[in-house]
C-alpha positions in Angstrom: 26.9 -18.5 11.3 24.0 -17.0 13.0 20.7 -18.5 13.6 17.6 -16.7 13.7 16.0 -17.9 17.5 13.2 -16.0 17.2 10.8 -14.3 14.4 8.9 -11.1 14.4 6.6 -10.0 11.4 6.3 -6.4 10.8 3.5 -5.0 9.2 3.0 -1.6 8.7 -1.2 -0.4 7.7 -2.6 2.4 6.3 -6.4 2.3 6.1 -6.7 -1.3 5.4 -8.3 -2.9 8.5 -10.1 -5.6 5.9 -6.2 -6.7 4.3 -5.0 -7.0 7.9 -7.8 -9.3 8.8 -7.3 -11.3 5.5 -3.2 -11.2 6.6 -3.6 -12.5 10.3 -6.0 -15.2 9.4 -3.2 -16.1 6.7 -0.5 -16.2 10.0 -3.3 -18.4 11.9 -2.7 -21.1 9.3 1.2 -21.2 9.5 2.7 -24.5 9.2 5.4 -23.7 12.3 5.7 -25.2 15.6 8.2 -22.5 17.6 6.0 -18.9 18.7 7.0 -15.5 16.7 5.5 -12.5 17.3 3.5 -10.1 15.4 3.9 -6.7 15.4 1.4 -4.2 13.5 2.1 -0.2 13.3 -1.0 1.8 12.5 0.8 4.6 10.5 -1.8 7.7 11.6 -4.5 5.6 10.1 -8.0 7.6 10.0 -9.7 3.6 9.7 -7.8 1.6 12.3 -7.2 -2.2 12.4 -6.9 -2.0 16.1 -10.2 -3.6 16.4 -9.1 -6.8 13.9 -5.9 -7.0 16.0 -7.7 -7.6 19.1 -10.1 -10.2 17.7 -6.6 -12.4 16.8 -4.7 -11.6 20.1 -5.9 -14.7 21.3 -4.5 -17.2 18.9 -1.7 -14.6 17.9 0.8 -13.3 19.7 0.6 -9.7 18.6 1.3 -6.2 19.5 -0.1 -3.1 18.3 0.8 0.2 18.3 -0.7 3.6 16.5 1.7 6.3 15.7 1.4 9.7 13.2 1.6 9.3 9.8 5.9 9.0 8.7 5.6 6.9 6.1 6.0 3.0 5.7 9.2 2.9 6.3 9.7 4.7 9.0 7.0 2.4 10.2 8.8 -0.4 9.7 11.6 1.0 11.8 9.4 1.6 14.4 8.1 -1.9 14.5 11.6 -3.1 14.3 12.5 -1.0 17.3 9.6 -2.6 19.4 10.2 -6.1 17.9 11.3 -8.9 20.5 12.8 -11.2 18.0 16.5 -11.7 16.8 15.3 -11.8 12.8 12.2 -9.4 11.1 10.2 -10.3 8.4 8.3 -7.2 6.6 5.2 -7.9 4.8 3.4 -5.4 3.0 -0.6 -5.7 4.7 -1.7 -6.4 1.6 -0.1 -9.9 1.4 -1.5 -13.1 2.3 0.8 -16.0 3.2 0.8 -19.0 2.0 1.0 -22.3 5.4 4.3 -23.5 4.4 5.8 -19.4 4.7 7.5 -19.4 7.7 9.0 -22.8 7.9 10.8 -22.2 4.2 11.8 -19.0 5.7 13.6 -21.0 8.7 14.4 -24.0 6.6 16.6 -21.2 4.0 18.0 -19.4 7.1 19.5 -22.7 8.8 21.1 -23.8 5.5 22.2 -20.4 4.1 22.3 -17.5 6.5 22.3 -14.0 4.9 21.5 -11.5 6.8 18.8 -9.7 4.7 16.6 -11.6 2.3 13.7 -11.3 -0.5 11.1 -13.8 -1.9 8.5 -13.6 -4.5 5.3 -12.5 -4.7 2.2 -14.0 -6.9 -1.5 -13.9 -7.4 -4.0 -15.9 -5.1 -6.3 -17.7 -6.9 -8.9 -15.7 -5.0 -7.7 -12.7 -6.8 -9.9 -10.8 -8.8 -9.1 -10.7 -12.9 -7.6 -7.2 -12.2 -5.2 -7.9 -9.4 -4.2 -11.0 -11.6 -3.2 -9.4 -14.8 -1.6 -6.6 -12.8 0.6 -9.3 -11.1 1.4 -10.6 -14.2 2.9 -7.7 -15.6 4.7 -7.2 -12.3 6.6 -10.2 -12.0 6.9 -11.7 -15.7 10.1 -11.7 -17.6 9.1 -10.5 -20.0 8.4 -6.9 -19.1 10.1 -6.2 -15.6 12.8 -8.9 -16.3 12.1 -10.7 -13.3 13.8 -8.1 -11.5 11.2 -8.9 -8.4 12.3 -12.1 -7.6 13.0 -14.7 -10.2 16.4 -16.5 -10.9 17.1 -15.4 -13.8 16.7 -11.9 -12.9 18.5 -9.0 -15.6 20.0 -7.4 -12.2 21.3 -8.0 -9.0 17.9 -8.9 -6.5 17.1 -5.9 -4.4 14.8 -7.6 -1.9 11.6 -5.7 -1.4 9.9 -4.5 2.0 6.1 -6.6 0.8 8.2 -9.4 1.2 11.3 -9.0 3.2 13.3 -10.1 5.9 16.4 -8.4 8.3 18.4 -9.5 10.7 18.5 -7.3 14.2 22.1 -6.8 13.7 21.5 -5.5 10.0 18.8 -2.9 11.1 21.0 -1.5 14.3 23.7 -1.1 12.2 22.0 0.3 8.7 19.4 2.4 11.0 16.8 0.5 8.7 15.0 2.3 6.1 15.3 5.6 4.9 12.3 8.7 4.3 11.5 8.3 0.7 8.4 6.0 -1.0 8.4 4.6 -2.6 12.5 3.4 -3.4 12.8 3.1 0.1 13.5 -0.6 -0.3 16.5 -0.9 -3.1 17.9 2.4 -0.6 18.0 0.3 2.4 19.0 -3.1 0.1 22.3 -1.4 -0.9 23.2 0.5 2.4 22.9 -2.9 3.8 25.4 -4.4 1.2 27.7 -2.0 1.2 28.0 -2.7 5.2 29.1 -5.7 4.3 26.1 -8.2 5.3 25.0 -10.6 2.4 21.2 -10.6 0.7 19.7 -13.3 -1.2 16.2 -14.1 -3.2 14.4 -17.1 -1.5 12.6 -18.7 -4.4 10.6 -20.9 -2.2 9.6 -17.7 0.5 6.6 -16.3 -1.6 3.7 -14.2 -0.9 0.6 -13.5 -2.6 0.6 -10.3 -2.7 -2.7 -8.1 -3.9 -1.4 -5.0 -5.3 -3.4 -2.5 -6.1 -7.4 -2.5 -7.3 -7.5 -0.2 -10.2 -6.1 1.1 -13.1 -6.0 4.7 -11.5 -3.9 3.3 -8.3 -1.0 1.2 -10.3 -0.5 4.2 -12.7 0.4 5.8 -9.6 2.4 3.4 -8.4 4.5 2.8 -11.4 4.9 6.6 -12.3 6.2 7.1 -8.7 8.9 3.8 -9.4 9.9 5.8 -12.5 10.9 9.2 -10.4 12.3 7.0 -7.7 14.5 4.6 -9.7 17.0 7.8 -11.1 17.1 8.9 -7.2 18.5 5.7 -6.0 21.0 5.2 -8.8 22.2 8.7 -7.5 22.6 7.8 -4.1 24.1 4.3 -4.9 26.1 5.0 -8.5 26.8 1.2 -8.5 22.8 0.5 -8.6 22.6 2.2 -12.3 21.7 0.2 -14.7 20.9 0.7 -18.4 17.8 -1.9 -18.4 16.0 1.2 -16.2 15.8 2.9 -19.6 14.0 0.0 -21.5 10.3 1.0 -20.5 11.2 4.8 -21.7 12.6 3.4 -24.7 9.5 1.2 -24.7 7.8 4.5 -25.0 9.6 6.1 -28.4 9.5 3.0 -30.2 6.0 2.6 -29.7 5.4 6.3 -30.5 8.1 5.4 -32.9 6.3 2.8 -34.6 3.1 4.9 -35.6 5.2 7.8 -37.2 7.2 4.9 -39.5 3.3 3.6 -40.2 1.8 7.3 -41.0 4.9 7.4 -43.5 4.6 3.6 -44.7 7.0 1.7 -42.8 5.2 -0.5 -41.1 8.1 -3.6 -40.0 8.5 -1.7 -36.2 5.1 -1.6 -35.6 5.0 -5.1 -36.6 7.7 -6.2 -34.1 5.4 -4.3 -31.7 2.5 -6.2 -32.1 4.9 -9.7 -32.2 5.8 -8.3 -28.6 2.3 -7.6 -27.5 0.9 -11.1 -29.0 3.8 -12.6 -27.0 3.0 -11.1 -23.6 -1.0 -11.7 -24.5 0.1 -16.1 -25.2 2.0 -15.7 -21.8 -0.3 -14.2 -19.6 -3.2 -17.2 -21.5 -1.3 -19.9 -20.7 -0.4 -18.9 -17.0 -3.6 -17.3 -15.9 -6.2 -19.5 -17.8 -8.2 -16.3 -18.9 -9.2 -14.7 -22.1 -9.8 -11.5 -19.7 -6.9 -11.7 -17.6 -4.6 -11.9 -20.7 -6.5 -8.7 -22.2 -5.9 -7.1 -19.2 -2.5 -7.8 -19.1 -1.7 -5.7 -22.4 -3.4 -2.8 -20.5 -1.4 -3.4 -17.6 1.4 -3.2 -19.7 1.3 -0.2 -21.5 0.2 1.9 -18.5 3.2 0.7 -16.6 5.9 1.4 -19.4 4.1 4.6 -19.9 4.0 5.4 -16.5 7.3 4.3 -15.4 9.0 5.5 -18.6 7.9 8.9 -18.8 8.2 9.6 -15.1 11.8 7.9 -15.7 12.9 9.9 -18.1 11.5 13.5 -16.7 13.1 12.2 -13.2 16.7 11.9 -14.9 16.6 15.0 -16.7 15.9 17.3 -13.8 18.1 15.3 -11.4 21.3 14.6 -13.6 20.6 16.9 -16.3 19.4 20.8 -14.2 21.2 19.0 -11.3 18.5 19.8 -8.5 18.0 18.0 -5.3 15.5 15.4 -5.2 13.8 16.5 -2.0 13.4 20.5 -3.5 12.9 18.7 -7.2 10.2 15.7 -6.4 9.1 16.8 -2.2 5.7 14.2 -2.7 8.4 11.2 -2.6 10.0 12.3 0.6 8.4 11.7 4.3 9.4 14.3 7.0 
């Protein structure tokens, strides 16, 4: 069994010099007594973090590098490439870690070694009401299934890049992550099993993790999940899975629902609304908020929407008119 000796943390920034300051005063506060380096990839950024580097370069041991713009991922290779360490961990620079991060990370390492792993991310009590409903919605079982790090996940955990970590010898022999974003994480999760290394979820290795600040932004972010998610599948047939139709199914029984009302049926709209009152009491009882929980049903219906519809449009013109996914959806690929 191989031990990690030494840590590097990867973060690749776009334009967020204020998250990166936030993140490095996080890795200030680690709980851990052994050095690991840092190492932060500007990725063509037109508002650098150099600056905020610098200012933690004496307390940190950190290296920074600017590049043009190739995407996150090939950002991450890049760091991974420069790294000095035996064993990576990828943050996203929106994450803030909690003190204890880095000596769970070691602590689940020296008792099971895999050579890729994922944690869990969660909402900082700092957070504002937005970022809190939107994590909620995220990570709750009841509408993602836990499929981003919980236990009793419906699917096989595909560890995820804003919480991540590789082994050297899993990067040199995967070549790290691929050109697409997003997707470019469940890509790179099964190359890496199907080479034969082992993954696991670390339940105790969490982050808390910001998202993004607006309605406009997660739409975004969940409609581009919905095109990838029929891309992977093609490139990894084993990865399928029929739970990536339930938020498109979500979809027609909620449009569904309000035909069977207009025509006086109204038990499926019913079952609707137990649904939403169910993911409303959740979100109450976790987050403590009247507005958090309200917020949460928003969330919800803009990433069922979003993912669903994108989902289902994805499928038909990759499986159904049989076109490439760089010619059918070039916005997802990085040169």
């Amino acid at each position: 069994m191989m031990i990690p000796r030494n840590y590097t943390f990867i973060i690749p920034v776009y334009n967020r010099p204020d998250e990166v300051q936030e993140l490095l005063q996080s890795l200030t506060q680690l709980d851990y007594d052994k050095p690991f380096e840092i190492v932060i990839v500007e990725d063509g950024s037109t508002i650098k973090s150099n600056e905020i580097a610098k200012n933690f370069s004496g307390v940190l041991n950190i290296s920074y590098y600017y590049k043009p713009n190739s995407g996150p991922g090939n950002s991450r290779n890049f760091g991974m490439e420069k790294a000095k360490g035996d064993y990576f961990l990828i943050l996203d620079s929106d994450c803030i870690l909690p003190s204890q991060y880095l000596k769970e990370v070691d602590s689940a390492l020296q008792n099971n070694y895999v050579d890729c792993f994922g944690g869990a991310d969660t909402a900082h009590k700092s957070f504002s009401s937005l970022q809190k409903a939107i994590n909620h919605v995220m990570t709750s079982f009841l509408t993602t299934g836990g499929i981003r790090g919980k236990k009793n996940s419906l699917q096989k955990f595909e560890p995820r890049s804003f919480n991540m970590g590789i082994s050297k010898e899993a990067f040199l022999a995967t070549g790290g992550f691929g050109k697409i974003h997003p997707g470019e994480d469940p890509d790179l999760s099964h190359r890496i099993m199907k080479t034969g290394f082992k993954t696991a979820f670390f339940s105790k290795v969490f982050v808390y993790h910001k998202r993004r600040i607006s309605w406009s932004k997660f739409y975004i972010q969940v409609k581009k999940f919905g095109m990838v998610r029929p891309i992977i599948s093609l490139w990894h047939p084993g990865a399928a899975k029929i739970t990536f139709w339930l938020p498109t199914l979500f979809v027609f029984y909620t449009l569904g629902s309000f035909i069977a009302l207009f025509f006086g049926n109204p038990i499926f709209i019913t079952i609707l609304l137990i649904y939403i009152v169910l993911i409303f009491l959740e979100s109450l009882i976790v987050n403590k908020s009247v507005v958090i929980a309200l917020y949460t049903l928003i969330a919800l219906f803009i990433q069922f929407f979003g993912y669903g519809i994108a989902f289902l449009k994805s499928t038909f013109v990759i499986r159904v008119l049989k076109k490439q996914p760089q010619t059918a959806f070039p916005q997802l690929f990085f040169k």
